[in-house]
N, CA, C and O atoms as a printed pandas DataFrame, in Angstrom:
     atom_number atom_name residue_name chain_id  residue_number  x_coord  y_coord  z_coord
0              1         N          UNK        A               1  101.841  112.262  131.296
1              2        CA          UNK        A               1  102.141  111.764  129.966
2              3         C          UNK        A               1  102.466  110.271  130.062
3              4         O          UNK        A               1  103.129  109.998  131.063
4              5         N          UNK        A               2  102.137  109.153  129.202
5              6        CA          UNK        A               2  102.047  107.664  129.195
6              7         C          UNK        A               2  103.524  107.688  128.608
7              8         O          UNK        A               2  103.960  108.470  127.763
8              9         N          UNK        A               3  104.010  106.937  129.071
9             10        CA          UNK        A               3  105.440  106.596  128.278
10            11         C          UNK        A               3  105.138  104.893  127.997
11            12         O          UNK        A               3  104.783  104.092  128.862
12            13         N          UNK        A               4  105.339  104.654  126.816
13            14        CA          UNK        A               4  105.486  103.516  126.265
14            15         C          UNK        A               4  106.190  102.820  125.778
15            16         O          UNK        A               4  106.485  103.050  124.605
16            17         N          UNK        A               5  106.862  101.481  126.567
17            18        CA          UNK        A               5  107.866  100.885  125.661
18            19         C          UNK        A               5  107.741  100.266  124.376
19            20         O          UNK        A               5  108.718   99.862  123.746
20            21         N          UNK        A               6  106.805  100.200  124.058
21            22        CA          UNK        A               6  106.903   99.530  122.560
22            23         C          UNK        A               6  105.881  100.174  121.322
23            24         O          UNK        A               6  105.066   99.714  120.522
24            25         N          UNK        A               7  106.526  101.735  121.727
25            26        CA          UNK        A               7  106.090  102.589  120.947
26            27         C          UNK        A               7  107.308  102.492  119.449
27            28         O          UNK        A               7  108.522  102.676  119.527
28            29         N          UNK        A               8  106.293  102.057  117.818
29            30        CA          UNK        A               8  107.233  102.340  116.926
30            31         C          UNK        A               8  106.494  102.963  115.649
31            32         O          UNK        A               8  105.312  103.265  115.486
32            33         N          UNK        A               9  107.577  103.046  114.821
33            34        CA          UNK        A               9  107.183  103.695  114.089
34            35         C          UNK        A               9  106.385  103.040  112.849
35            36         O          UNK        A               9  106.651  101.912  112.434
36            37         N          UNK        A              10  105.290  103.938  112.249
37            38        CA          UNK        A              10  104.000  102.782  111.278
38            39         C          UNK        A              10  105.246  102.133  110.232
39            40         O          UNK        A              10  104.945  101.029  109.777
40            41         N          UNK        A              11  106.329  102.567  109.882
41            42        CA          UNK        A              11  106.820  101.987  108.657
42            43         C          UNK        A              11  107.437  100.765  109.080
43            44         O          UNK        A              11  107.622   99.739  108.426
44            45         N          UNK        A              12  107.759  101.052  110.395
45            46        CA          UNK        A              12  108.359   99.208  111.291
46            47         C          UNK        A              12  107.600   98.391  111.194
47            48         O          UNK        A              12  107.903   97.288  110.739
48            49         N          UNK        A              13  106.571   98.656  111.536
49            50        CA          UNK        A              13  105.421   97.962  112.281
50            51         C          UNK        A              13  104.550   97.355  110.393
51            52         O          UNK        A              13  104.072   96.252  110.126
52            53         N          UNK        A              14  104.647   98.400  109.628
53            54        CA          UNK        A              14  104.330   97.462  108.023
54            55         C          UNK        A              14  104.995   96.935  108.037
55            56         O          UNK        A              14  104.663   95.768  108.242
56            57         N          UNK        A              15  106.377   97.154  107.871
57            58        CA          UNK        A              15  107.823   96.003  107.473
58            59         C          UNK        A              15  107.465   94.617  108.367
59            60         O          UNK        A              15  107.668   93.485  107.928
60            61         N          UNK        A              16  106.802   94.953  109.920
61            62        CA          UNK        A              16  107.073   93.394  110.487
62            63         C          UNK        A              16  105.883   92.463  109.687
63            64         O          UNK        A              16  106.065   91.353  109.186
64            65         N          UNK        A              17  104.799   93.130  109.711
65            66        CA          UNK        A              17  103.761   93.130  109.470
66            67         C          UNK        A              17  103.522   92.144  107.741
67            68         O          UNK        A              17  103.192   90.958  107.757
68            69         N          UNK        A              18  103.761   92.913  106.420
69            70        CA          UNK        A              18  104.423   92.383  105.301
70            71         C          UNK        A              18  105.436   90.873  105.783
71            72         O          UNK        A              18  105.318   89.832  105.137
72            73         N          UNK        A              19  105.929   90.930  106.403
73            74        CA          UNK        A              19  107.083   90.188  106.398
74            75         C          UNK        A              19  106.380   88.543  107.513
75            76         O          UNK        A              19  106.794   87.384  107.524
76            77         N          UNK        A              20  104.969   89.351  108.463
77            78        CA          UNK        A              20  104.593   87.987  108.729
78            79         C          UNK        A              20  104.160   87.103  108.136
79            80         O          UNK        A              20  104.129   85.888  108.329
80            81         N          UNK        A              21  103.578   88.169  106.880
81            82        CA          UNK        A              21  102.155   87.493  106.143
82            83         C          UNK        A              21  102.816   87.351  104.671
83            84         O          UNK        A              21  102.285   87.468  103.566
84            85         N          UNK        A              22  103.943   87.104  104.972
85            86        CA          UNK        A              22  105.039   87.224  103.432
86            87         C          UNK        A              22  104.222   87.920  101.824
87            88         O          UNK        A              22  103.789   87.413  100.790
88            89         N          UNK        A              23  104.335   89.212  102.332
89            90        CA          UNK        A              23  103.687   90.185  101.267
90            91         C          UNK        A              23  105.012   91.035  100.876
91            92         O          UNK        A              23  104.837   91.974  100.099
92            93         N          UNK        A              24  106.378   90.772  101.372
93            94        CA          UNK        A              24  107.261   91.381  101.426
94            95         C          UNK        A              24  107.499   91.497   99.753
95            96         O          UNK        A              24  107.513   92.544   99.107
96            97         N          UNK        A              25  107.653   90.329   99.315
97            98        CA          UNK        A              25  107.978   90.047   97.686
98            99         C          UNK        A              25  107.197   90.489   96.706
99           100         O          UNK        A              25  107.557   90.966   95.630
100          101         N          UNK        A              26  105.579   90.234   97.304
101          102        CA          UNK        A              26  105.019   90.748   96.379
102          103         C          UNK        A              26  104.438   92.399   96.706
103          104         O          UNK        A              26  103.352   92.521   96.139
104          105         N          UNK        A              27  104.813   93.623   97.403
105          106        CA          UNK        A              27  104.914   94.424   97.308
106          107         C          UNK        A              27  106.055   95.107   96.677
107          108         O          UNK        A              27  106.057   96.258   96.238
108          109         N          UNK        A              28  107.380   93.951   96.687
109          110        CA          UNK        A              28  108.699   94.637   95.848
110          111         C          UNK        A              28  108.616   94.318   94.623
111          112         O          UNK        A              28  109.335   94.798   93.746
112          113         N          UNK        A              29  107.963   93.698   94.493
113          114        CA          UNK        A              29  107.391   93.274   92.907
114          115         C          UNK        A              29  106.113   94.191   92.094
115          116         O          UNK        A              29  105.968   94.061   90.878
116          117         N          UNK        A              30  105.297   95.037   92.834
117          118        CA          UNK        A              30  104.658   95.898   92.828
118          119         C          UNK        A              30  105.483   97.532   92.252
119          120         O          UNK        A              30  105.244   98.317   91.335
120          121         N          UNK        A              31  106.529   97.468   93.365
121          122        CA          UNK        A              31  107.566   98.731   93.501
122          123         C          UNK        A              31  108.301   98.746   91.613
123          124         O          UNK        A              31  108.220   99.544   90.680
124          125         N          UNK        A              32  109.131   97.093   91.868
125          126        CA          UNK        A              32  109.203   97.227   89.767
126          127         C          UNK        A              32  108.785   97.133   89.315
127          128         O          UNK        A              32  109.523   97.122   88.329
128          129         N          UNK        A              33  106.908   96.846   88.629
129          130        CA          UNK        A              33  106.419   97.196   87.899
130          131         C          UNK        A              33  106.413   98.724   87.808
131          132         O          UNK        A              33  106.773   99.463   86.892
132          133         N          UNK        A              34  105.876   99.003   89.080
133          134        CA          UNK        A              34  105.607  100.520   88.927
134          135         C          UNK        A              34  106.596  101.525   88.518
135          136         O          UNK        A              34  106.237  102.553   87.944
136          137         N          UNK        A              35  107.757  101.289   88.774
137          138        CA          UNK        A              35  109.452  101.342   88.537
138          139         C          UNK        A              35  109.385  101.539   86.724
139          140         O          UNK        A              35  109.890  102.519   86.176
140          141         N          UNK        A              36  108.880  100.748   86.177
141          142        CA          UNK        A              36  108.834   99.898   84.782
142          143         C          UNK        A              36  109.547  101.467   83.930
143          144         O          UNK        A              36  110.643  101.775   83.463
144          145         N          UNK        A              37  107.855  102.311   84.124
145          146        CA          UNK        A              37  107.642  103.180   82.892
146          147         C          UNK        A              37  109.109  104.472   82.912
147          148         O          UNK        A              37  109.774  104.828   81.939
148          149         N          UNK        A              38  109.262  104.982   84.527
149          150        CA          UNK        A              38  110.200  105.504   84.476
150          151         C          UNK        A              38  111.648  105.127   83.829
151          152         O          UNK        A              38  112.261  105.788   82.991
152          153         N          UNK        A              39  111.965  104.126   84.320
153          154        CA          UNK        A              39  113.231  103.504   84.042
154          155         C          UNK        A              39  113.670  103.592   82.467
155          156         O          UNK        A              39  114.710  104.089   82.034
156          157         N          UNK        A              40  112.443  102.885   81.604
157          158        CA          UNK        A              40  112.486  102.503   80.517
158          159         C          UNK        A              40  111.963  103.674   79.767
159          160         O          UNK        A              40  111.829  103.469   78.560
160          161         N          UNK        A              41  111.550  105.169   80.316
161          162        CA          UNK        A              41  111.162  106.166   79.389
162          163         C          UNK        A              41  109.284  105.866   78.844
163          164         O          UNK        A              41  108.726  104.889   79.344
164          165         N          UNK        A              42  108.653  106.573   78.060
165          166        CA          UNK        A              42  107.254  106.447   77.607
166          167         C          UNK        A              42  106.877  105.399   76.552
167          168         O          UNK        A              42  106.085  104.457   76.540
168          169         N          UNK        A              43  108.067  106.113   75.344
169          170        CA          UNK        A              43  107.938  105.362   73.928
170          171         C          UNK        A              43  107.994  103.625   74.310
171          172         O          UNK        A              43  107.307  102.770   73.751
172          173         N          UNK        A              44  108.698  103.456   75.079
173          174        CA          UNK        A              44  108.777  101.723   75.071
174          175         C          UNK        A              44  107.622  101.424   76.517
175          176         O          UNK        A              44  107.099  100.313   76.606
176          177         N          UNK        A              45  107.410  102.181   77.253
177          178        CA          UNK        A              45  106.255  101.630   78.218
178          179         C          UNK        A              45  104.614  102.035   77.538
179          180         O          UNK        A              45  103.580  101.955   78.202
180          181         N          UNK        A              46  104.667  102.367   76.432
181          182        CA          UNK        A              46  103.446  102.163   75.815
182          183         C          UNK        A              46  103.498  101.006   74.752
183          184         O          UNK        A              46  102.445  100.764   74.161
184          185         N          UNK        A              47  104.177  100.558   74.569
185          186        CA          UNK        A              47  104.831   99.404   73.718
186          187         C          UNK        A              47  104.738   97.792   75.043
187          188         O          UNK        A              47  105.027   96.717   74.518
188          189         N          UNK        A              48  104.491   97.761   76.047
189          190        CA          UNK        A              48  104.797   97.033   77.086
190          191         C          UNK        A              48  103.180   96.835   77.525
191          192         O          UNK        A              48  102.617   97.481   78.408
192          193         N          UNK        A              49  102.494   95.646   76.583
193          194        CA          UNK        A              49  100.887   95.246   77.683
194          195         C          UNK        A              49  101.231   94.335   78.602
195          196         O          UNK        A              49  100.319   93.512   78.685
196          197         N          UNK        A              50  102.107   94.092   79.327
197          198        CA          UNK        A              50  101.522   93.374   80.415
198          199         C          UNK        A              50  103.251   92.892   81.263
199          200         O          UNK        A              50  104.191   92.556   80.542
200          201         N          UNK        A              51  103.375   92.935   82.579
201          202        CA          UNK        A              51  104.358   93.081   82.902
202          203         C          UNK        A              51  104.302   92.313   84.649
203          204         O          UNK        A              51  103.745   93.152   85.357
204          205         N          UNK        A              52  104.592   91.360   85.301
205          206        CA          UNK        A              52  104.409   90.454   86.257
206          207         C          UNK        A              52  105.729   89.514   86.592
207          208         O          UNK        A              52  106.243   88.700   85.826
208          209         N          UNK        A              53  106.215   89.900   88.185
209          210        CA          UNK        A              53  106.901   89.274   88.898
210          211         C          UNK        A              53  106.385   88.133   89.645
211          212         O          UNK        A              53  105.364   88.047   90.328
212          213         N          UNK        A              54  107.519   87.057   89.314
213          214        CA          UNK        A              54  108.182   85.599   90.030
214          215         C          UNK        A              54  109.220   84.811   90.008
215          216         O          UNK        A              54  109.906   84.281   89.135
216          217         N          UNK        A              55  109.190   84.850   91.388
217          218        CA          UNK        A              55  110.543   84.363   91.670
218          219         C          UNK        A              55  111.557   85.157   90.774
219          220         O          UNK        A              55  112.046   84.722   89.732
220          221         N          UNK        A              56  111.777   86.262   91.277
221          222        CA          UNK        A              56  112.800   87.222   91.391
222          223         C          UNK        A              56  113.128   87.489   89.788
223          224         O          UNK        A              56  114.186   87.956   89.367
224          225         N          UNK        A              57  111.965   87.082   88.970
225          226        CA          UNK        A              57  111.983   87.248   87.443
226          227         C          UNK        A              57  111.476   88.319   86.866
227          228         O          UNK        A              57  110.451   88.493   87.525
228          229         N          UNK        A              58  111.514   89.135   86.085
229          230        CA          UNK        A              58  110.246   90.149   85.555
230          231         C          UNK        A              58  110.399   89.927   84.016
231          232         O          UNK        A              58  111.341   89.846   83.229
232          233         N          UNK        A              59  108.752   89.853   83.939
233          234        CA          UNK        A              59  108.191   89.210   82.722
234          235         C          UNK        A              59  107.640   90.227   82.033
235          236         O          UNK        A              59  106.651   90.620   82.651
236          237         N          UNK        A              60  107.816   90.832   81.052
237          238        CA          UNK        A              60  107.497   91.370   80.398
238          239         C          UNK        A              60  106.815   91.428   78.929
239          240         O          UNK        A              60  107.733   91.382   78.110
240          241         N          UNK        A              61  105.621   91.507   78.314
241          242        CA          UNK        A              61  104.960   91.187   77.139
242          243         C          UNK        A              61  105.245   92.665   76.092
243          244         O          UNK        A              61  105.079   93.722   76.701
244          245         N          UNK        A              62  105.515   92.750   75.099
245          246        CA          UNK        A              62  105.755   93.509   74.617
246          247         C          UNK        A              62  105.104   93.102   73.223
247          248         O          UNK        A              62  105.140   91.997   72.681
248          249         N          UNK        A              63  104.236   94.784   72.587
249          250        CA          UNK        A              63  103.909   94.209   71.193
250          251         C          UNK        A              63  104.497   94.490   69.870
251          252         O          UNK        A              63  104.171   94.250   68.708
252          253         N          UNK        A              64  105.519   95.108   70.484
253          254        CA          UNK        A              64  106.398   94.730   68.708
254          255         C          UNK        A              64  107.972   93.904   68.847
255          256         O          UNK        A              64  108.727   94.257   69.753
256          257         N          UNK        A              65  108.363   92.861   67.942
257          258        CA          UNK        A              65  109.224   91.972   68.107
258          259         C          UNK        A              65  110.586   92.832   67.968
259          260         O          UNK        A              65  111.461   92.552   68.786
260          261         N          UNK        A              66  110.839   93.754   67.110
261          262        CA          UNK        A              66  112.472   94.987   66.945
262          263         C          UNK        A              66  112.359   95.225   68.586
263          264         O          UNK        A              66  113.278   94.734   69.241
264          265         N          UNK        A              67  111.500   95.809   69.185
265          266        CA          UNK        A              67  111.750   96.438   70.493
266          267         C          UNK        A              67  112.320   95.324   71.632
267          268         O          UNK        A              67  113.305   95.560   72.331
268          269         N          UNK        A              68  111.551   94.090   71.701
269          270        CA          UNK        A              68  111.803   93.270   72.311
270          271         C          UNK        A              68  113.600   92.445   72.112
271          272         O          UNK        A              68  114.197   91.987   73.087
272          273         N          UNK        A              69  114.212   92.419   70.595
273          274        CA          UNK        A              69  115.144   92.438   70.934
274          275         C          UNK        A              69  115.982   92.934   70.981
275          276         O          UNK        A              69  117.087   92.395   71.043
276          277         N          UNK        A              70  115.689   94.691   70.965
277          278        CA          UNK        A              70  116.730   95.577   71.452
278          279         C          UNK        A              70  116.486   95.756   72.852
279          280         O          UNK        A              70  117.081   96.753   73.257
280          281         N          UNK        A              71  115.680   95.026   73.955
281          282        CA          UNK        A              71  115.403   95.169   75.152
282          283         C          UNK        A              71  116.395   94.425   75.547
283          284         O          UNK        A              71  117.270   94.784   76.335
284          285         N          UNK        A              72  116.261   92.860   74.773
285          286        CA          UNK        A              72  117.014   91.597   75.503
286          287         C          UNK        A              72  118.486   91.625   75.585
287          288         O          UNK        A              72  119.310   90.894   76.136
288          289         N          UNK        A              73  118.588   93.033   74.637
289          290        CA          UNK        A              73  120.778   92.922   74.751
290          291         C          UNK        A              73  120.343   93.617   76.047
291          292         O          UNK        A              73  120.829   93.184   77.091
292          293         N          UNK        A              74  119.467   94.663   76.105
293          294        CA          UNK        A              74  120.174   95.794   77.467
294          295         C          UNK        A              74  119.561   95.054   78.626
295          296         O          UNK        A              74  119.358   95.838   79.554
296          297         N          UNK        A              75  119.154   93.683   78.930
297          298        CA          UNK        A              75  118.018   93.096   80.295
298          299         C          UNK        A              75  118.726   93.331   81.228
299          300         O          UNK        A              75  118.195   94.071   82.055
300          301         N          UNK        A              76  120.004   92.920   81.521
301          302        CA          UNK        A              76  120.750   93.396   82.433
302          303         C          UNK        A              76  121.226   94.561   82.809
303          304         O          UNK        A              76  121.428   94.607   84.023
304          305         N          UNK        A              77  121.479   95.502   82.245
305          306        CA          UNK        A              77  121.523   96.960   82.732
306          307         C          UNK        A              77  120.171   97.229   82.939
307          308         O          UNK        A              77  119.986   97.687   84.066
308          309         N          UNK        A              78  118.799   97.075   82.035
309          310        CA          UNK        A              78  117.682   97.337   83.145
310          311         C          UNK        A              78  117.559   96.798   84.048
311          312         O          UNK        A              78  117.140   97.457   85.000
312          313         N          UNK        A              79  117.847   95.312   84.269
313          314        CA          UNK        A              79  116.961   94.748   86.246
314          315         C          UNK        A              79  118.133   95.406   86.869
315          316         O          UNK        A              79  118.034   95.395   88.096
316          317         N          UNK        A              80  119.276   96.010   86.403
317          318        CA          UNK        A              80  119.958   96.841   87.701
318          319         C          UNK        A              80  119.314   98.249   87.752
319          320         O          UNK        A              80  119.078   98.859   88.795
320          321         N          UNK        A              81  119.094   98.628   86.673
321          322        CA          UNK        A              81  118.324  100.299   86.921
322          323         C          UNK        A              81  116.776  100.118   88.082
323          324         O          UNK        A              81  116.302  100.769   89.014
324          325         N          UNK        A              82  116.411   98.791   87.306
325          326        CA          UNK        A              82  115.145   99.211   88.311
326          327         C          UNK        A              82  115.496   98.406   89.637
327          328         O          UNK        A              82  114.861   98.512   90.686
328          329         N          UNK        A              83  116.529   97.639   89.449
329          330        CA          UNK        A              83  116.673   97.591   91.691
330          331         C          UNK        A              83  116.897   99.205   91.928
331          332         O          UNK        A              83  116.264   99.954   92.672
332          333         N          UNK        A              84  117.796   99.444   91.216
333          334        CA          UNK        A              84  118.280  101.221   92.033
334          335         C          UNK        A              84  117.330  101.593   92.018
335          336         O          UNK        A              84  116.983  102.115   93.077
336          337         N          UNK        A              85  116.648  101.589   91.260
337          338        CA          UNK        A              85  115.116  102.759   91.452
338          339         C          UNK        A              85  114.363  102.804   92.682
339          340         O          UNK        A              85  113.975  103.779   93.326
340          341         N          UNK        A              86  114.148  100.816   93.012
341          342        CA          UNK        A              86  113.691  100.616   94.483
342          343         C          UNK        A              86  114.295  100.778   95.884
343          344         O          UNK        A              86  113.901  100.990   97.031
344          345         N          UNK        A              87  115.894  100.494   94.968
345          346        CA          UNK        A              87  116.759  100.401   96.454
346          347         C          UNK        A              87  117.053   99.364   97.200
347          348         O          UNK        A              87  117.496   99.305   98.347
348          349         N          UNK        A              88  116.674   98.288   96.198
349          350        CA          UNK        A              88  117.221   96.610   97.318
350          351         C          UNK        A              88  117.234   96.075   95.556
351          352         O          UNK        A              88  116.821   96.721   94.593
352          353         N          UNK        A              89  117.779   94.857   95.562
353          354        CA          UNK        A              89  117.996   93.769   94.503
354          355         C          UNK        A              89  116.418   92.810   94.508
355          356         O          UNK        A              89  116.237   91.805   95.195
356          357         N          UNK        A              90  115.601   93.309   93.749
357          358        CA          UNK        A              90  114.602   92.337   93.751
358          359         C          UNK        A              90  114.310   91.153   92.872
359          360         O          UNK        A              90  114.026   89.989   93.154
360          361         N          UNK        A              91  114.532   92.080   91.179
361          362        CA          UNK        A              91  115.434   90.745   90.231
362          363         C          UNK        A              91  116.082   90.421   89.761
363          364         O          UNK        A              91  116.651   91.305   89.120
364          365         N          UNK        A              92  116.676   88.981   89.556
365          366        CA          UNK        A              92  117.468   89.157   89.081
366          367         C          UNK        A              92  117.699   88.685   87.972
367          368         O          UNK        A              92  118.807   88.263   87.642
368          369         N          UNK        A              93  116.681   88.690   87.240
369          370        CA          UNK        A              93  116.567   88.724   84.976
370          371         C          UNK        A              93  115.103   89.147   84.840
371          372         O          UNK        A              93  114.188   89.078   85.660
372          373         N          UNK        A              94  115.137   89.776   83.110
373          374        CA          UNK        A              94  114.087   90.112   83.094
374          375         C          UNK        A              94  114.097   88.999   81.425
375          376         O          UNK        A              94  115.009   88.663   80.670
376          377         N          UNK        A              95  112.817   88.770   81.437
377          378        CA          UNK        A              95  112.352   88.017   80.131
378          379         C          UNK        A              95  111.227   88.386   79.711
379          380         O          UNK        A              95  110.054   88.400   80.086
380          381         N          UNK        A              96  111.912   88.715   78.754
381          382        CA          UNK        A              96  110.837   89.599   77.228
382          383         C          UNK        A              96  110.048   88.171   76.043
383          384         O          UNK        A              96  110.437   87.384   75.181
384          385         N          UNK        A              97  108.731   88.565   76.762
385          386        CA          UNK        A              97  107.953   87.715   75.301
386          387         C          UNK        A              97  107.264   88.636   74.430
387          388         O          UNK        A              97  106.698   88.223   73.419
């Protein structure tokens, strides 16, 4: 049997991997979009065309203006629901146009 010292595991070896080729951000930025619909329920993620992280922002387009500013009182209790969802702090505000 081969014994190998620098035997690891595939999820290390993505993490180093992501992290050479700095894809780290934009796969956690991937994780809260995808995060989006749960967090926020159906009725308002069918209400939501278009939705894109930068620099630790999430942008959100929304097409009716009532929804958007009953979003903007709660922005902060959502970008904390959807870090928990991912499990690390990825943003930190969300801005509704």
């Amino acid at each position: 049997m081969i014994n190998r010292n620098n035997d690891k595991e595939l999820k290390e070896v993505l993490e180093q991997l992501f992290k050479a080729y700095g894809w780290t951000e934009k796969m956690d930025g991937i994780k809260i979009i995808n995060s989006w619909d749960k967090v926020v329920g159906g009725i308002i993620a069918n209400h939501t065309t278009n939705l894109y992280v930068k620099n630790k922002i999430l942008y959100v387009k929304l097409d009716s203006s009532v929804l958007r500013n009953e979003l903007y009182m709660e922005r902060t209790n959502l970008a904390n629901k959807l870090n928990d969802e991912i499990g690390k702090k990825v943003i930190n505000e969300i801005v509704f146009n």
